[in-house]
C-alpha positions, 0 to 999 in steps of 0.5 A, a space after each residue: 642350437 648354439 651360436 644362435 643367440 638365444 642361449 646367451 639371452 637371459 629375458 626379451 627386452 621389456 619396453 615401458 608402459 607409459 608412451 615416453 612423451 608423459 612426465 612422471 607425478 613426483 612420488 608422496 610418503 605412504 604407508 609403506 615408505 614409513 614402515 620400510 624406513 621403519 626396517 632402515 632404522 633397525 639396520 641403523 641401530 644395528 650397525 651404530 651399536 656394532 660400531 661403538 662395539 668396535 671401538 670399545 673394543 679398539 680402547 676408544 672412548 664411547 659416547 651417546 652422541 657418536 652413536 647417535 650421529 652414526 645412528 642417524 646417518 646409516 638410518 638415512 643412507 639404508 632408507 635411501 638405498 631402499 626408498 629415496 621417499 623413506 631416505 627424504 623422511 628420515 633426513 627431515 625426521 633428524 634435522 638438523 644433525 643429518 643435512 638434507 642435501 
């Protein structure tokens, strides 16, 4: 019935499995961490290559070593925004012209 709460209530509340007491085992690089920053790297190479595109277009100068630079750093940041291990791999990968912070 409305005003009973329960229409206003997307889920139950889901509690954790692991009793709160128990720290959590830091995570290692696996298959599937690789081949999704394999996925980030797609999205890197895209969004470089649009912004090279962008500036041709404005009449900037174009070069190699601008589009690596914006390669690399989108790379990393599309990794980390899909697995922080993938993120951590490709920072390393690119060392040193993408700082591992």
């Amino acid at each position: 019935a409305p005003g009973d709460g329960w229409g206003t209530q997307l889920a139950a509340p889901i509690t954790s499995a692991m009793p709160a007491s128990k720290a959590t085992k830091p995570s290692k690089a696996s298959l599937s961490h690789f081949m999704l920053a394999g996925h980030a790297l797609t999205l890197g190479a895209f969004s470089a290559t649009m912004e090279e595109v962008e500036r041709l277009i404005a009449g900037e100068g174009v070069s190699g070593e601008t589009w690596t630079k914006a390669f690399q750093g989108s790379a990393t940041a599309h990794a980390k925004s899909i697995t922080p291990v993938g993120g951590l791999v490709l920072e390393r990968a690119f060392a040193p012209e993408v700082a591992v912070n």
